[in-house]
C-alpha positions in Angstrom: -242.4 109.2 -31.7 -240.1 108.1 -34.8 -239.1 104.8 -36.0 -236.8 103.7 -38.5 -238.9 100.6 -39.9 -242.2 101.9 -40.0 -244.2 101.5 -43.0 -247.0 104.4 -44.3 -249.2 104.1 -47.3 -251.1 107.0 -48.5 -254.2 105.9 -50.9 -255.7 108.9 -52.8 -257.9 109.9 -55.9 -261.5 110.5 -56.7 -263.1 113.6 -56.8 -260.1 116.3 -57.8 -261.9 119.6 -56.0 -260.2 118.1 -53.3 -256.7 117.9 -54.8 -255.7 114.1 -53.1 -251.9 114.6 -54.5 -250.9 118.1 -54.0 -252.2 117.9 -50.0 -251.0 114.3 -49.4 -247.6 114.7 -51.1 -247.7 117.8 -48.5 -246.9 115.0 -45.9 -245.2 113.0 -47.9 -241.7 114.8 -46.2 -242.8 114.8 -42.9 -243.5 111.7 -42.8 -240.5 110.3 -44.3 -238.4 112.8 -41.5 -239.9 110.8 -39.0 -238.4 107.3 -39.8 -241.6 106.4 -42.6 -241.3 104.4 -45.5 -243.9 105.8 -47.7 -245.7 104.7 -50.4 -248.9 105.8 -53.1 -251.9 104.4 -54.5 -254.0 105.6 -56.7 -255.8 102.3 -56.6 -258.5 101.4 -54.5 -257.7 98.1 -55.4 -254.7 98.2 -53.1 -257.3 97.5 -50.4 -258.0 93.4 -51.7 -254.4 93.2 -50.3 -255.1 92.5 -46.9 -251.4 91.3 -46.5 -250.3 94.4 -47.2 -252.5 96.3 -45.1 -251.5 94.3 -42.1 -248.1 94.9 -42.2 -248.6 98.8 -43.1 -248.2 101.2 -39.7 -250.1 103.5 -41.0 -253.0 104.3 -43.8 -253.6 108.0 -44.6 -256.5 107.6 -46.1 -257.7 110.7 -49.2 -259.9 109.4 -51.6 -263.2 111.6 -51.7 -266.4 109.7 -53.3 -265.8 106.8 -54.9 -266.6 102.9 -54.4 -265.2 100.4 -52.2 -266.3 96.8 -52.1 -267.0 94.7 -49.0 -264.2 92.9 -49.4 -262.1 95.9 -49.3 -263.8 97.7 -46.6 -263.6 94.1 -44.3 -259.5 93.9 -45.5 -258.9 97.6 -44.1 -261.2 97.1 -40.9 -259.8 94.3 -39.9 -256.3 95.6 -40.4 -256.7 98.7 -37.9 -258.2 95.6 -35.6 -254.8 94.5 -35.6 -252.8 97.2 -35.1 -252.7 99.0 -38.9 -253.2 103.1 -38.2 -255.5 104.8 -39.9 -255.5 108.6 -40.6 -257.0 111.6 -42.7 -258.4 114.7 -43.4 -262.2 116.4 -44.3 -263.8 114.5 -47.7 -260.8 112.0 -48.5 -261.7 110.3 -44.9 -265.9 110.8 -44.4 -267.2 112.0 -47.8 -266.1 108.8 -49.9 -267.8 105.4 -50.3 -271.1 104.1 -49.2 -270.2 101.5 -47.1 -271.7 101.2 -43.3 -268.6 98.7 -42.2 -266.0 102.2 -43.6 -268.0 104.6 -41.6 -268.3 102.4 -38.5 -264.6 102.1 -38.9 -263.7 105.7 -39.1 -266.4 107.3 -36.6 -268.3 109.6 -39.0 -270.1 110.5 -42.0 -270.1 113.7 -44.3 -273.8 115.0 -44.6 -273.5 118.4 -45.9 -271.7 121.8 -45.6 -272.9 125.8 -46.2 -272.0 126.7 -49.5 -268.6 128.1 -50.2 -265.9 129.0 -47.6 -266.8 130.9 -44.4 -265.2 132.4 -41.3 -265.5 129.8 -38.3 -263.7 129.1 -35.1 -262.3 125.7 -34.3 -263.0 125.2 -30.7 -260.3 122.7 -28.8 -262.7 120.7 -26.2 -260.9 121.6 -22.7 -261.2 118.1 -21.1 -259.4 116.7 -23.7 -256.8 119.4 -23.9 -253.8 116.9 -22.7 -254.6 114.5 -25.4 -251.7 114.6 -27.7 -252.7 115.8 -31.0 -254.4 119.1 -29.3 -252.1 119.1 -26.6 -250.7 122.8 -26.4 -253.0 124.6 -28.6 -255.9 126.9 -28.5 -258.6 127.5 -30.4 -258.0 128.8 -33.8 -259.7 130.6 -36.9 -260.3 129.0 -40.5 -261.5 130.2 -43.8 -263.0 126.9 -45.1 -266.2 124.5 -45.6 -267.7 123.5 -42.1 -269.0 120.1 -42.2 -271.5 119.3 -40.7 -271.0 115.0 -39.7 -273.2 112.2 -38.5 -270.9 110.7 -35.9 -270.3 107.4 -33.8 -271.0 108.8 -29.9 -267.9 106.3 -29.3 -266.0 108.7 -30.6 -263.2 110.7 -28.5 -264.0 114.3 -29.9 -260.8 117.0 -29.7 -262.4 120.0 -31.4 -265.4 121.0 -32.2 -267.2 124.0 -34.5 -270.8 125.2 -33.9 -273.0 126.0 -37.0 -275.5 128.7 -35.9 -278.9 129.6 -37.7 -277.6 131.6 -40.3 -275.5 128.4 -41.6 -277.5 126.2 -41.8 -280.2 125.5 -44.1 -283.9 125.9 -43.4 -285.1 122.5 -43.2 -282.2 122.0 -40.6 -283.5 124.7 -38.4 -285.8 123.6 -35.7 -287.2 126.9 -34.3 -286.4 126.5 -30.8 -282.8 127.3 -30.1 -282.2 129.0 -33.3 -280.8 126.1 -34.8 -277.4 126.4 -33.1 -275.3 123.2 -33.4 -272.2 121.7 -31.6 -270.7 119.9 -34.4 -267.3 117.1 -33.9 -264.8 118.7 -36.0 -261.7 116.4 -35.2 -261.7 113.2 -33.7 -260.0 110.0 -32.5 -261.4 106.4 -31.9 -259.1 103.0 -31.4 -260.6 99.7 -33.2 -259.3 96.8 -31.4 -255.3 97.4 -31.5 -255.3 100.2 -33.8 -256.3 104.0 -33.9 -258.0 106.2 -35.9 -257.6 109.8 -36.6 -260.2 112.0 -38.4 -260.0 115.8 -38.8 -262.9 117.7 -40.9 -260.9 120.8 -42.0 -258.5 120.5 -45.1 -260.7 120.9 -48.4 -257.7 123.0 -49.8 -254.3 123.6 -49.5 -254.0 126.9 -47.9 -256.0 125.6 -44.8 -253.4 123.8 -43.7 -251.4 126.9 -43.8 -253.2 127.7 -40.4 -250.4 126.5 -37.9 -253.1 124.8 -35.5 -254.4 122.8 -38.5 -251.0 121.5 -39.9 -249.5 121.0 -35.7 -252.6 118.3 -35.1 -252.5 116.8 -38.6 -249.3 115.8 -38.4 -249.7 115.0 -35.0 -253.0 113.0 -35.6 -251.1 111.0 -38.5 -248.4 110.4 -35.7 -251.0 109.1 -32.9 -252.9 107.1 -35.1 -249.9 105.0 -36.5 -248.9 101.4 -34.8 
């Protein structure tokens, strides 16, 4: 799984609650210990460079909010079409833009989450327990925001977390099953030749503290790059 001529680029910014440098520069090393060359943007602009894109292995996407043209969103789709990895962690990956093409691209869509941070279990799904970013692990504790995603039922889900009646808000609550939900909490997909690698947890730095959470991050960043 390392290279010597492989090429990353991490694009981050936006909304600062959810600290795009400190976390991705977090990566930054590993990364680079596995053979990366690795470069920044704090520039959405960097996506009107579909040349660029194309011959990047991998895009770790964590830019929370913000706007991204058509253009842009076509130039990064159609890089991961050919080959281009894509990659990235709770709001910088499904709470930013407002573009259908990005969130057909990535596989889901931020909708809310229960105020503040609560105690939840991250629960590995067992058929896909040999897939190689979960491969190993068991389900784990975290001390976080639970989002709760509108999701792409093409997705390959990994891990999920379930959001029971006293999470969820009361217009969310249907009365018959107590308003207990099964929620995708980390994901993969391919588009065309490329792959895609979504995980919901990571709104601050200490969750990836966890050792399950940091293990299939890295490994998801590793899976998803050509």
């Amino acid at each position: 799984m390392t290279s010597d001529n492989r090429r990353a680029l991490v694009v981050r910014g936006g909304w600062d609650g959810h600290q795009p440098v400190p976390i991705s520069d977090a990566f930054v090393p590993f990364l680079k210990e596995r053979g990366f060359t690795v470069e920044t943007s704090g520039d959405l602009a960097v996506y009107d460079d579909a040349e660029r894109l194309a011959a990047t292995d991998l895009i770790v996407q964590c830019w929370t909010m913000g706007t991204i043209t058509r253009e842009q969103s076509a130039n990064l789709a159609a890089a991961v079409r050919a080959g281009t990895g894509l990659a990235g962690w709770h709001g910088g990956i499904v709470d930013c833009f407002h573009d259908h093409g990005y969130h057909l691209l990535t596989g889901g869509k931020f909708i809310m989450h229960p105020p503040g941070f609560h105690d939840h279990t991250v629960h590995l799904v067992p058929e896909r327990a040999d897939h190689p970013v979960i491969a190993g692990l068991g389900d784990f504790a975290v001390h976080t925001e639970q989002y709760w995603m509108f999701t792409d039922p093409r997705i390959d889900v990994l891990a999920t977390t379930t959001f029971t009646a006293d999470k969820l808000p009361e217009d969310l609550r249907d009365g018959t099953d107590g308003g207990a939900t099964v929620m995708p909490a980390v994901w993969t997909r391919t588009w065309g030749a490329g792959r895609v690698f979504v995980s919901t947890i990571g709104h601050k730095p200490d969750d990836f503290d966890v050792p399950e959470v940091r293990t299939l991050t890295e490994r998801g960043l590793l899976w998803a790059s050509r």
